[in-house]
SEGU-536182 format. One record per atom (N, C-alpha, C, CB): residue number from 1; chain; atom name; x, y, z. Coordinates in steps of 0.02 Angstrom, whole numbers, plus 50000, padded with zeros to 5 digits. Glycine has a CB too. Layout:
BEGIN
(rec NUM; A; CA; (X; Y; Z))
...
END
This chain:
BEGIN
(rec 1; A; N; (50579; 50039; 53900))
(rec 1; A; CA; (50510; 50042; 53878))
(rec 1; A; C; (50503; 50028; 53803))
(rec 1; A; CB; (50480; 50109; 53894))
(rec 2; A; N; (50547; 50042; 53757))
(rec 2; A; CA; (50545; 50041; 53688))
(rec 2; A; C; (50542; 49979; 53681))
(rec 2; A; CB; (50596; 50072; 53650))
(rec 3; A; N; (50582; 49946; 53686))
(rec 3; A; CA; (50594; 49843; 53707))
(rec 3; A; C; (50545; 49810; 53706))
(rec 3; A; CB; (50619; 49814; 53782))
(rec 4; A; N; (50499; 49859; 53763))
(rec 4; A; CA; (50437; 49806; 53764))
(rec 4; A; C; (50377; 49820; 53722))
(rec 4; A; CB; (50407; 49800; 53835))
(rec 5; A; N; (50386; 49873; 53683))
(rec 5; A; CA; (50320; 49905; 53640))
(rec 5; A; C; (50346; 49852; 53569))
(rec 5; A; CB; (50321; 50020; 53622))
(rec 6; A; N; (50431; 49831; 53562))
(rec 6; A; CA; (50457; 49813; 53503))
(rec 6; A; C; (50424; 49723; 53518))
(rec 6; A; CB; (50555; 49833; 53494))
(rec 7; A; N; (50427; 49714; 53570))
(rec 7; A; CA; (50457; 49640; 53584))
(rec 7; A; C; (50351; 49630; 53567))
(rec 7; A; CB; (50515; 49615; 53696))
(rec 8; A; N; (50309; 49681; 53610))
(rec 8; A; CA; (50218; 49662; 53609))
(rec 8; A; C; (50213; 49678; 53511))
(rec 8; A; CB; (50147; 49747; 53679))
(rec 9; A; N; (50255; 49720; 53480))
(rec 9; A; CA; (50236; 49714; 53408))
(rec 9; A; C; (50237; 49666; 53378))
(rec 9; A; CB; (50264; 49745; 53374))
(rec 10; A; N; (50289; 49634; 53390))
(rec 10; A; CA; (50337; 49570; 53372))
(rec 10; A; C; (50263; 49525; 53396))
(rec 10; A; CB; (50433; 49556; 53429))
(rec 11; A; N; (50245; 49506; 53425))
(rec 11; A; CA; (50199; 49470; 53456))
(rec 11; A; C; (50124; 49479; 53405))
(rec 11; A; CB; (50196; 49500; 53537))
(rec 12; A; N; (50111; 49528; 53389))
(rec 12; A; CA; (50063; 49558; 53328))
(rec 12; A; C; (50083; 49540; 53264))
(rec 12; A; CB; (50061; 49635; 53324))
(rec 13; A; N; (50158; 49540; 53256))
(rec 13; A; CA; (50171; 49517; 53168))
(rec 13; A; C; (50156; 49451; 53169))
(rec 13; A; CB; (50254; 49525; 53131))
(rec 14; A; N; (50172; 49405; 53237))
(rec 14; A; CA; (50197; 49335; 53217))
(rec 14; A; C; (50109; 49304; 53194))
(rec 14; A; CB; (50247; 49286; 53299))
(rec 15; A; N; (50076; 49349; 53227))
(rec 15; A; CA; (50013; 49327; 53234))
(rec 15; A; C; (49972; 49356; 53153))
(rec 15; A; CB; (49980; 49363; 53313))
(rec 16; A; N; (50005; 49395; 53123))
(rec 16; A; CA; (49956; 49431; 53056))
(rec 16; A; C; (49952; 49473; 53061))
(rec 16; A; CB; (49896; 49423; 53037))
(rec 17; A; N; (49948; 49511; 53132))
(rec 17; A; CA; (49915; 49557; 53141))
(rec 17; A; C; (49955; 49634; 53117))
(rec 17; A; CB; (49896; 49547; 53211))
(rec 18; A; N; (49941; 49652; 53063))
(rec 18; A; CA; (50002; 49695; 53032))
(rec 18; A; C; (49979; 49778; 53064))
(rec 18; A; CB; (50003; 49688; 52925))
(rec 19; A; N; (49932; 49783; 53091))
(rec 19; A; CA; (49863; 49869; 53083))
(rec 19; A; C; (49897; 49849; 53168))
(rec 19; A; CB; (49722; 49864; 53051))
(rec 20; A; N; (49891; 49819; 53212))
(rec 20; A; CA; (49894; 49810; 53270))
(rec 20; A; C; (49974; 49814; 53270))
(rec 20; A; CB; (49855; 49748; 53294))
(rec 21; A; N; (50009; 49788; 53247))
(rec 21; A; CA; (50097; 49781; 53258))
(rec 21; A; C; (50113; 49861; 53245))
(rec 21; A; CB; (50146; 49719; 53188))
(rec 22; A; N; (50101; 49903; 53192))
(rec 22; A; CA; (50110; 49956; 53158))
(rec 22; A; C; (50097; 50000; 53228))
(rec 22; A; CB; (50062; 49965; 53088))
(rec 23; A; N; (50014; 50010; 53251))
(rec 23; A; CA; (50002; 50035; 53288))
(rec 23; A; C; (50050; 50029; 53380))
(rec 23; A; CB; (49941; 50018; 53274))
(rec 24; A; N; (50054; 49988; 53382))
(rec 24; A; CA; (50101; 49969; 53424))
(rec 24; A; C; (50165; 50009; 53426))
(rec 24; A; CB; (50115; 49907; 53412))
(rec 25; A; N; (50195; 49997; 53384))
(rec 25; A; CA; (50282; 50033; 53364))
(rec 25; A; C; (50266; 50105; 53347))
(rec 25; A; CB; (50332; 49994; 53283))
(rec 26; A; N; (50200; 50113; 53293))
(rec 26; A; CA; (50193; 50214; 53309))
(rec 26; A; C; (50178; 50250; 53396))
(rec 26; A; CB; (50102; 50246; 53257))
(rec 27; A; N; (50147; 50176; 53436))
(rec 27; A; CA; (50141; 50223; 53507))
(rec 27; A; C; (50195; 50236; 53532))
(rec 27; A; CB; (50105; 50196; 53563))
(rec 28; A; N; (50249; 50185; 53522))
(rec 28; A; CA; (50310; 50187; 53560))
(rec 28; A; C; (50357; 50246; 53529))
(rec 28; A; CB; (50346; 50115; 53557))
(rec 29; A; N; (50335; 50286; 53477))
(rec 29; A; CA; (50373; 50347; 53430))
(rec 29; A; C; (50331; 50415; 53503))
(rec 29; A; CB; (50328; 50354; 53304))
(rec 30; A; N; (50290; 50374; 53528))
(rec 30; A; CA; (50267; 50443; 53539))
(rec 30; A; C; (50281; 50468; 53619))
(rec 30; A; CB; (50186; 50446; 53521))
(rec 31; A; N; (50331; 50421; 53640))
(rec 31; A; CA; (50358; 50404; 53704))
(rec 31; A; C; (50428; 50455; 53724))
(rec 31; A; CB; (50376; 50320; 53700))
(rec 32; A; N; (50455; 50464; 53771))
(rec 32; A; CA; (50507; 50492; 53764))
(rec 32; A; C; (50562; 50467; 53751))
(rec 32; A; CB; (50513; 50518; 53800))
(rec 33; A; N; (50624; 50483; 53723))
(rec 33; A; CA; (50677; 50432; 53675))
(rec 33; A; C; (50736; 50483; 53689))
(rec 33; A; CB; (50656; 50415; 53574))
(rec 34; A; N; (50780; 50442; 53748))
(rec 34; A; CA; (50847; 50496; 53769))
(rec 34; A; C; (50904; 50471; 53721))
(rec 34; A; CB; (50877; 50488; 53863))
(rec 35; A; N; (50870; 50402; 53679))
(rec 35; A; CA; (50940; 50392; 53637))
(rec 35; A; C; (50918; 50374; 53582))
(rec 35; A; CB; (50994; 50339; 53660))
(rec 36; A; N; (50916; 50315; 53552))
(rec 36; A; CA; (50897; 50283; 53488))
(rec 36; A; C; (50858; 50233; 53458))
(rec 36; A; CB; (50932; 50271; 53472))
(rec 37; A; N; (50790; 50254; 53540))
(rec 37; A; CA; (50772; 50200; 53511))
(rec 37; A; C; (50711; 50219; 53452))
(rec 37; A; CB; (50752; 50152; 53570))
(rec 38; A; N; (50680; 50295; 53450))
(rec 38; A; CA; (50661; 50297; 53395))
(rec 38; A; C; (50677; 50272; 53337))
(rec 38; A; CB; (50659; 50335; 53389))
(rec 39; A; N; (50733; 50299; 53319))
(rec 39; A; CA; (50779; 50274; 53257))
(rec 39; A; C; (50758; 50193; 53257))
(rec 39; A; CB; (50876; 50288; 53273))
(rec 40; A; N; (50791; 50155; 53304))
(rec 40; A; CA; (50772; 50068; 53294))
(rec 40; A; C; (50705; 50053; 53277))
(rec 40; A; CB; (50781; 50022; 53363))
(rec 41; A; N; (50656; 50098; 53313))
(rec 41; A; CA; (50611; 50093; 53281))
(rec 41; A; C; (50571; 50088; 53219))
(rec 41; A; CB; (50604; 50111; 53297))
(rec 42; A; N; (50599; 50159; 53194))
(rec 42; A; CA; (50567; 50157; 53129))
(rec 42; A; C; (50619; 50127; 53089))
(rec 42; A; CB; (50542; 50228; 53101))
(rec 43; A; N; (50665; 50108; 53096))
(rec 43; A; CA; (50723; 50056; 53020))
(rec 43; A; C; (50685; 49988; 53061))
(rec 43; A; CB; (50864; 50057; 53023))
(rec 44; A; N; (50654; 49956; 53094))
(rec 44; A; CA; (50615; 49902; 53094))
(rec 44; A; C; (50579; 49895; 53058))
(rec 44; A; CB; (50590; 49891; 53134))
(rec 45; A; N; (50519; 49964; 53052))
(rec 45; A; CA; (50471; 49976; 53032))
(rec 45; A; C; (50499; 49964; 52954))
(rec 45; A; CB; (50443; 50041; 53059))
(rec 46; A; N; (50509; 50016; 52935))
(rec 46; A; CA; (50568; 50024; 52857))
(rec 46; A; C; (50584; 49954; 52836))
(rec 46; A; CB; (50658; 50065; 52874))
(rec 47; A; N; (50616; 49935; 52868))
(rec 47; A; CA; (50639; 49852; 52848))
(rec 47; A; C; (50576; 49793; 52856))
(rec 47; A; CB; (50708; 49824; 52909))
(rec 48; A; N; (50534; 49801; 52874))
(rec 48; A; CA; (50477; 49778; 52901))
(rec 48; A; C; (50443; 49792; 52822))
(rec 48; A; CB; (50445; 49820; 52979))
(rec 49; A; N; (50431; 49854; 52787))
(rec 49; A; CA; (50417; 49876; 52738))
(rec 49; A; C; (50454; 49840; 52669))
(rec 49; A; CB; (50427; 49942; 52751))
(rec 50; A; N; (50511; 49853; 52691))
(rec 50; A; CA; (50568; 49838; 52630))
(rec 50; A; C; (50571; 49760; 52610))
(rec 50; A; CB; (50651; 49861; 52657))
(rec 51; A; N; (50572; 49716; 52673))
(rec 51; A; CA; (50570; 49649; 52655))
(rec 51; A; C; (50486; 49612; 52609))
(rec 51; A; CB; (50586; 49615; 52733))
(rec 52; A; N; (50433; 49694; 52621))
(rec 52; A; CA; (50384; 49636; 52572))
(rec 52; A; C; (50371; 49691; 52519))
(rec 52; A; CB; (50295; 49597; 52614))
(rec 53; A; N; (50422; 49746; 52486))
(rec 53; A; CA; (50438; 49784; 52430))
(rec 53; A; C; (50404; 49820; 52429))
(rec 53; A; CB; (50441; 49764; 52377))
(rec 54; A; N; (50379; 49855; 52477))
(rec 54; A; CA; (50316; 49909; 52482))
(rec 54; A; C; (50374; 49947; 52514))
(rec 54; A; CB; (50232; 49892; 52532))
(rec 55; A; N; (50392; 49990; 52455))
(rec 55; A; CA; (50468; 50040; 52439))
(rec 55; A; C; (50448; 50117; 52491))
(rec 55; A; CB; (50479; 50069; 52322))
(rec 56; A; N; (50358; 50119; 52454))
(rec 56; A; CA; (50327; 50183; 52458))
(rec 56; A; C; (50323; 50208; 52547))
(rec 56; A; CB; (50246; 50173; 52419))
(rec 57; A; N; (50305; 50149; 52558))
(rec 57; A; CA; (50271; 50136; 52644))
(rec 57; A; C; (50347; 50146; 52690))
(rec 57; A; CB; (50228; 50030; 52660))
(rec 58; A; N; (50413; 50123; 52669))
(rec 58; A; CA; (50477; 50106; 52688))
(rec 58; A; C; (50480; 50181; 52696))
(rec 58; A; CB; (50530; 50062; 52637))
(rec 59; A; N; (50495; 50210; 52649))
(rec 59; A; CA; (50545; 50271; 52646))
(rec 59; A; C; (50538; 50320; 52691))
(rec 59; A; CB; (50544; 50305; 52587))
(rec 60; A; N; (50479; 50339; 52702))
(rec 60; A; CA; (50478; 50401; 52753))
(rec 60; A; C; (50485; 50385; 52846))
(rec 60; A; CB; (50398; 50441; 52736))
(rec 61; A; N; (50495; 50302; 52832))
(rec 61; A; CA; (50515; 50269; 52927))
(rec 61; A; C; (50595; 50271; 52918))
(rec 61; A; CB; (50481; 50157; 52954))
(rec 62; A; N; (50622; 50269; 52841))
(rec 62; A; CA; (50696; 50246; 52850))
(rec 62; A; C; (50727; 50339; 52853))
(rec 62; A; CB; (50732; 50183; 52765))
(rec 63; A; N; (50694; 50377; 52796))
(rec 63; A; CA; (50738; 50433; 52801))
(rec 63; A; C; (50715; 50467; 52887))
(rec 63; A; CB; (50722; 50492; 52726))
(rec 64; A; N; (50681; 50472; 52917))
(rec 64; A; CA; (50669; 50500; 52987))
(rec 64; A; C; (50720; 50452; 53025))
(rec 64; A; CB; (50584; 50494; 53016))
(rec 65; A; N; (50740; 50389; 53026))
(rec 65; A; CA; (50784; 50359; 53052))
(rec 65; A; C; (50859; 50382; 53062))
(rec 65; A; CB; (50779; 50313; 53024))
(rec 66; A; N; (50860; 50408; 52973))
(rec 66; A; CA; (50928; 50417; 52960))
(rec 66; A; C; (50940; 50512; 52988))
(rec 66; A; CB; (50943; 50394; 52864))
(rec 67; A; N; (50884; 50546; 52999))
(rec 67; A; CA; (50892; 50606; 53029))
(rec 67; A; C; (50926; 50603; 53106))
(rec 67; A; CB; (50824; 50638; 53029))
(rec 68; A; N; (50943; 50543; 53138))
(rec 68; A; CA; (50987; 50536; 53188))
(rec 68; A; C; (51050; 50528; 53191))
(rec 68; A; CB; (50975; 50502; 53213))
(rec 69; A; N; (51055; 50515; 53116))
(rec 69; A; CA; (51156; 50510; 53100))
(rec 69; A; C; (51187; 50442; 53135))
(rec 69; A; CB; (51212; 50590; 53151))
(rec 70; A; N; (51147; 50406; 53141))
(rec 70; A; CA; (51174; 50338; 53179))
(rec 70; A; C; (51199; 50321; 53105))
(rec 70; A; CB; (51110; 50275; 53227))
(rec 71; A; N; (51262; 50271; 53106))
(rec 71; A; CA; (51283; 50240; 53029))
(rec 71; A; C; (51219; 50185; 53023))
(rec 71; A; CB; (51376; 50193; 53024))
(rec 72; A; N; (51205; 50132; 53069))
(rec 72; A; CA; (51179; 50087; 53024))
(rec 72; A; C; (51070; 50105; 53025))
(rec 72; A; CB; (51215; 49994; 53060))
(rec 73; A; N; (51043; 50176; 53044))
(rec 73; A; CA; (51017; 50195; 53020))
(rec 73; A; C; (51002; 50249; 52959))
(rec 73; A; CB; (51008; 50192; 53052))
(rec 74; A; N; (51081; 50298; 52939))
(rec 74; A; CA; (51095; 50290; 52867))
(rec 74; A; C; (51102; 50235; 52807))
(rec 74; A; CB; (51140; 50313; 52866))
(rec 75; A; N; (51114; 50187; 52826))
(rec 75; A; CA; (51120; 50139; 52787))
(rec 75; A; C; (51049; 50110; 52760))
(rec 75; A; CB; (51160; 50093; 52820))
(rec 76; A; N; (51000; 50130; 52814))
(rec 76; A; CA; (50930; 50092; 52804))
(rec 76; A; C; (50912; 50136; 52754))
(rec 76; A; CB; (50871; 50086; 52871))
END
């Protein structure tokens, strides 16, 4: 289920649509998550943030990421 909330966001960025993509990936936070895909979630989000330097907006999707102890969501 996470896949497809990532893959219909993905479908919202390509288009502009940044309020609609966002909204998208926060519904899928609110889903149940037996492994990681929260985490993928928000270091998308985070990196999604990070690649247009909006540091402020990044940080609080990357450190909740990294509260799962996965390595390459510490790294985000």
């Amino acid at each position: 289920e996470a896949d497809t909330y990532r893959k219909l966001a993905a479908v919202h960025e390509k288009t502009g649509n940044e309020r609609k993509w966002l909204e998208t990936l926060e519904a899928s936070l609110g889903q149940d998550d037996p492994g990681l895909d929260h985490a993928r979630t928000r270091v998308a989000i985070a990196n999604h943030y990070m690649r247009a330097k909006d540091y402020r907006r990044a940080e609080p999707y990357a450190a909740a990421a990294a509260e799962s102890y996965a390595g390459w969501a510490l790294r985000c």
